[in-house]
C-alpha positions as CSV (number, residue, x, y, z in Angstrom):
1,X,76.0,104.1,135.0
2,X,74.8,107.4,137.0
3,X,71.1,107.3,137.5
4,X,70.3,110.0,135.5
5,X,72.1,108.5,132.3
6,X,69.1,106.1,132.6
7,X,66.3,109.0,131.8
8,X,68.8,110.5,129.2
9,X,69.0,107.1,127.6
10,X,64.8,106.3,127.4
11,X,64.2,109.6,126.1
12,X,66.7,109.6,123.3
13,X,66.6,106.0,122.7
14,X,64.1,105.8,120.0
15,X,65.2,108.7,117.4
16,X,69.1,109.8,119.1
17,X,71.3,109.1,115.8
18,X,73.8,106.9,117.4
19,X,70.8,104.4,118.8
20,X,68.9,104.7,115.9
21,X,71.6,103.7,113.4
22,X,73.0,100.8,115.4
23,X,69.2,99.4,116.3
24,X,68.7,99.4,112.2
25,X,72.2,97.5,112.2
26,X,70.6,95.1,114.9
27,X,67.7,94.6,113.2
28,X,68.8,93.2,109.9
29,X,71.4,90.8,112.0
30,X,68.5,89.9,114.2
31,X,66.5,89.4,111.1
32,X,69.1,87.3,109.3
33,X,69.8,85.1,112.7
34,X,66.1,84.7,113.3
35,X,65.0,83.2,109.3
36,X,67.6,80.7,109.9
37,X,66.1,79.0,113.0
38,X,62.8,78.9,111.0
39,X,60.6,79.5,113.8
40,X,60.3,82.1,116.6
41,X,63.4,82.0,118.4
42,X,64.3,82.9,121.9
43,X,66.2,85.8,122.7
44,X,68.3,87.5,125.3
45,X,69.4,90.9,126.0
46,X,72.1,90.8,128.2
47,X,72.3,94.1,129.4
48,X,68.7,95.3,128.4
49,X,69.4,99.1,129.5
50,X,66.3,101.0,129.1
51,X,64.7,98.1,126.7
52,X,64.9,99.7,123.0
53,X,67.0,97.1,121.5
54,X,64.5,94.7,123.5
55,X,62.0,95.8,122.2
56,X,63.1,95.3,118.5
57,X,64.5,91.9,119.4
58,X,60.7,91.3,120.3
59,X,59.9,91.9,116.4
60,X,61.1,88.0,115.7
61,X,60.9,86.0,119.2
62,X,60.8,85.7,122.6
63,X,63.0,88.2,124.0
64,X,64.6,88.2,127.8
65,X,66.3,91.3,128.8
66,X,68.4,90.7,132.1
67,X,70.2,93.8,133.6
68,X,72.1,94.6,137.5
69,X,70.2,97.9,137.3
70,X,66.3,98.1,139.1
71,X,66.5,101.6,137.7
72,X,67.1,100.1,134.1
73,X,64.4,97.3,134.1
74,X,62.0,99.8,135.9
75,X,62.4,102.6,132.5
76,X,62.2,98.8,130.4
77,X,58.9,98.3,132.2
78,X,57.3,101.5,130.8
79,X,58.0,100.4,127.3
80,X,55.2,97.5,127.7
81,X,58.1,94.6,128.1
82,X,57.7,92.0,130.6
83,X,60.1,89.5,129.8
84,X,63.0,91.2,132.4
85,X,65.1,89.9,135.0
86,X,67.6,91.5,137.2
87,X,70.6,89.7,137.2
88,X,74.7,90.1,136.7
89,X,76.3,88.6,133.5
90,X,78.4,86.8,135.8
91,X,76.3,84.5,136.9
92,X,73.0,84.3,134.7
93,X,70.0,82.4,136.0
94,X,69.3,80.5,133.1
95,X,69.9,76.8,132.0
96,X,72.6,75.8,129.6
97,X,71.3,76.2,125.8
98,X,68.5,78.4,126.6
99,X,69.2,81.0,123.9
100,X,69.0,80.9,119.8
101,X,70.5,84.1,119.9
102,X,72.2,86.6,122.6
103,X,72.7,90.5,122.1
104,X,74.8,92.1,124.1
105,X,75.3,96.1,123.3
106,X,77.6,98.8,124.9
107,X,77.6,96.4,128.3
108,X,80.6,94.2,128.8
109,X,83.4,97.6,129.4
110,X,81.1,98.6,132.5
111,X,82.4,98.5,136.0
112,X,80.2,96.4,137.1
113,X,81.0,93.6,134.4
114,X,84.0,92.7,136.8
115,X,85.2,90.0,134.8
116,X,84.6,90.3,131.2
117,X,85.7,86.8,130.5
118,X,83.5,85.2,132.7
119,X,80.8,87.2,131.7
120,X,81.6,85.7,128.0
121,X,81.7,82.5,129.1
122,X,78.0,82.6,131.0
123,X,76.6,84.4,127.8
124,X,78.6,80.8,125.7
125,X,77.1,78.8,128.3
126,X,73.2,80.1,127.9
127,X,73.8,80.2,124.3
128,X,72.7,77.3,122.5
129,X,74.7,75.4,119.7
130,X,74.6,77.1,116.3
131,X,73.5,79.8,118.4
132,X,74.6,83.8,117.5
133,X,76.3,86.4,120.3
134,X,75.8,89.7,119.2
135,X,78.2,92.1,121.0
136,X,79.4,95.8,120.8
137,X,82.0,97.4,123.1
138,X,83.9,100.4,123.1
139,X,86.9,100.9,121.0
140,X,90.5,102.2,121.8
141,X,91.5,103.6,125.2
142,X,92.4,106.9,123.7
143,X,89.2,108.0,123.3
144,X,88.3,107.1,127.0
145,X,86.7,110.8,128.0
146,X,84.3,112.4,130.2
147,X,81.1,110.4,128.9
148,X,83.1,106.9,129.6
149,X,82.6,108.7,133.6
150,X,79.6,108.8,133.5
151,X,78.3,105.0,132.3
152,X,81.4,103.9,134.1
153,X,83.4,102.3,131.6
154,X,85.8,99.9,132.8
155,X,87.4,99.2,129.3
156,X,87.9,100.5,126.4
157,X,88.9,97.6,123.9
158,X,90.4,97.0,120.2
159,X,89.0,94.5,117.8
160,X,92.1,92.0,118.8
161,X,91.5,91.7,122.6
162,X,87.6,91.1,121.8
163,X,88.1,88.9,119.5
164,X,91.0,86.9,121.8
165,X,88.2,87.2,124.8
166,X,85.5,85.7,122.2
167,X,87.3,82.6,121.2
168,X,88.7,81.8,124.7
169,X,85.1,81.6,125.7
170,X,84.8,79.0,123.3
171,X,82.9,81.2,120.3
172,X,83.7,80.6,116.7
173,X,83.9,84.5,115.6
174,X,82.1,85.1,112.1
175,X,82.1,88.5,111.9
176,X,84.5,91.4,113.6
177,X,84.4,95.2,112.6
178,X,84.9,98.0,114.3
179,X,82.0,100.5,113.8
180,X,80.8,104.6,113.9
181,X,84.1,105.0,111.7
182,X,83.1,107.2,109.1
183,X,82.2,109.8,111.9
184,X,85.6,108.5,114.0
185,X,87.5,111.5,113.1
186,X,84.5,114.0,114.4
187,X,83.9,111.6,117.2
188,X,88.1,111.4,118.1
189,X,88.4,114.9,117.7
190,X,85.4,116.0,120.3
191,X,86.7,113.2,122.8
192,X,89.9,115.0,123.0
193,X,88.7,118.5,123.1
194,X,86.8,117.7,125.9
195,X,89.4,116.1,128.1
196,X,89.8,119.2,129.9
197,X,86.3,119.7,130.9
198,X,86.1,119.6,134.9
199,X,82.7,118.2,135.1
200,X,81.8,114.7,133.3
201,X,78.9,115.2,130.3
202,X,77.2,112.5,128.5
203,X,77.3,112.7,125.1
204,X,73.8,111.8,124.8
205,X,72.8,115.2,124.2
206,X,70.3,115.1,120.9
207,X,71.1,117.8,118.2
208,X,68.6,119.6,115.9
209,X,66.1,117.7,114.5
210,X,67.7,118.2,110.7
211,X,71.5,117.3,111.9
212,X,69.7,114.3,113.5
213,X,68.7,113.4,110.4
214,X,71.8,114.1,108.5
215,X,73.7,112.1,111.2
216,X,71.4,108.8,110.8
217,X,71.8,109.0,107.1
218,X,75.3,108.8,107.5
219,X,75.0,105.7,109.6
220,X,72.5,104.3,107.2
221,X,75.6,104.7,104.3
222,X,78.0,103.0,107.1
223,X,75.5,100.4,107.5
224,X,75.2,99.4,103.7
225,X,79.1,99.4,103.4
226,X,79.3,96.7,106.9
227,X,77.0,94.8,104.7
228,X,79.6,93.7,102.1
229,X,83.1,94.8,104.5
230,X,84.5,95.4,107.9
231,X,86.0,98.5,108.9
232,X,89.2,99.2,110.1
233,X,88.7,101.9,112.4
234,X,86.1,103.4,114.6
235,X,84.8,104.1,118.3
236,X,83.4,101.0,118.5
237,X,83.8,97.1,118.4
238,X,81.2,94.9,116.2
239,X,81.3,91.1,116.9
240,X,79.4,88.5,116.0
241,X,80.4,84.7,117.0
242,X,78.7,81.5,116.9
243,X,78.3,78.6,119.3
244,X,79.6,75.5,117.1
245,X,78.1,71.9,118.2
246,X,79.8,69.2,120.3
């Protein structure tokens, strides 16, 4: 991800529609994961970022963030957090089992994930058994456009190669939808328009405060319909698999 991504990120991260509606997504899983181990679990973020989601994983445990990037953990550091390491998913410095539960958001299509199914197998291997993984990735590699430049996506994926790379890592999946679908056609549409565009923009770029607004309560709606169905279409790829004992 280009360095300035990083201070785009930390300063939309906390009220930019499309963090804010997936970290309220995140929460209630995290909630739900966190009552069953019926005490204060331990949690990782693998792929931490500029330590939003960390922060709300902090809310019910012990939370880890590990991330490749010093200019990440540094922006993580100003949020209070101190639970960071700097590390690739490739090969995590933590003990077998260490983890109730493992989140893992917008991480494993980078560049620098070389290997996504090794990367899935470390996360297996530090998860412990009845364990949750928590992972989002991009969807379909038609909608690959300038912003995928600049965070240096790798992949683009569809729910059936996630969901392949899951279980060959030796993850039972529970839960699969893809996700931002009732704004896929808006989010399609701009992706394509702006294939043209010369210079590569991020699409973190936060609107007025009321279409802010009116975007998050359209996530909220999409959130309350993932609660009782999966969807079958959208720019991204929900997943949630657990570790089954041996």
């Amino acid at each position: 991800m280009r360095t300035d991504e990083y201070r785009r990120m930390y300063e939309a991260e906390d009220s930019f529609w499309w963090y804010a509606g997936l970290r309220a997504l995140l929460r209630r899983v995290i909630a739900k994961s966190a009552a069953s181990h019926g005490r204060a679990p331990r949690l990782l973020d693998a792929g931490c970022g500029t330590g939003a989601n960390l922060a709300m994983l902090e809310e019910f445990g012990e939370g880890i963030g590990v991330d490749l990037s010093s200019t990440a953990l540094e922006f993580s550091k100003r949020r209070g957090l101190t639970g960071l390491v700097r590390s690739s998913l490739l090969n995590l410095p933590f003990a077998s089992g260490s983890f109730d539960a493992i989140l893992s958001i917008d991480v494993l299509y980078h560049l620098w994930v070389a290997d996504d199914s090794t990367a899935l197998a470390e996360l297996a291997r530090v998860l412990k058994p009845r364990g949750t993984l928590i992972l989002q990735v991009a969807a379909f590699e038609f909608l690959r456009g300038s912003h995928d430049t600049v965070v240096f996506t790798r992949k683009r994926y569809t729910r059936r190669e996630v969901r392949n790379r899951v279980e060959a890592a030796g993850l039972k999946v529970q839960r699969i939808t893809y996700r931002n679908s009732l704004l896929f056609p808006f989010v399609a549409a701009a992706r394509l328009l702006r294939r043209k565009e010369e210079t590569a923009a991020s699409d973190v770029q936060m609107p007025g405060r009321f279409i802010n607004s009116v975007l998050c309560g359209v996530l909220a709606i999409e959130n309350a319909i993932l609660s009782i169905m999966s969807l079958p279409v959208g720019s991204s790829v929900f997943c949630m698999a657990t570790k089954e004992p041996q």
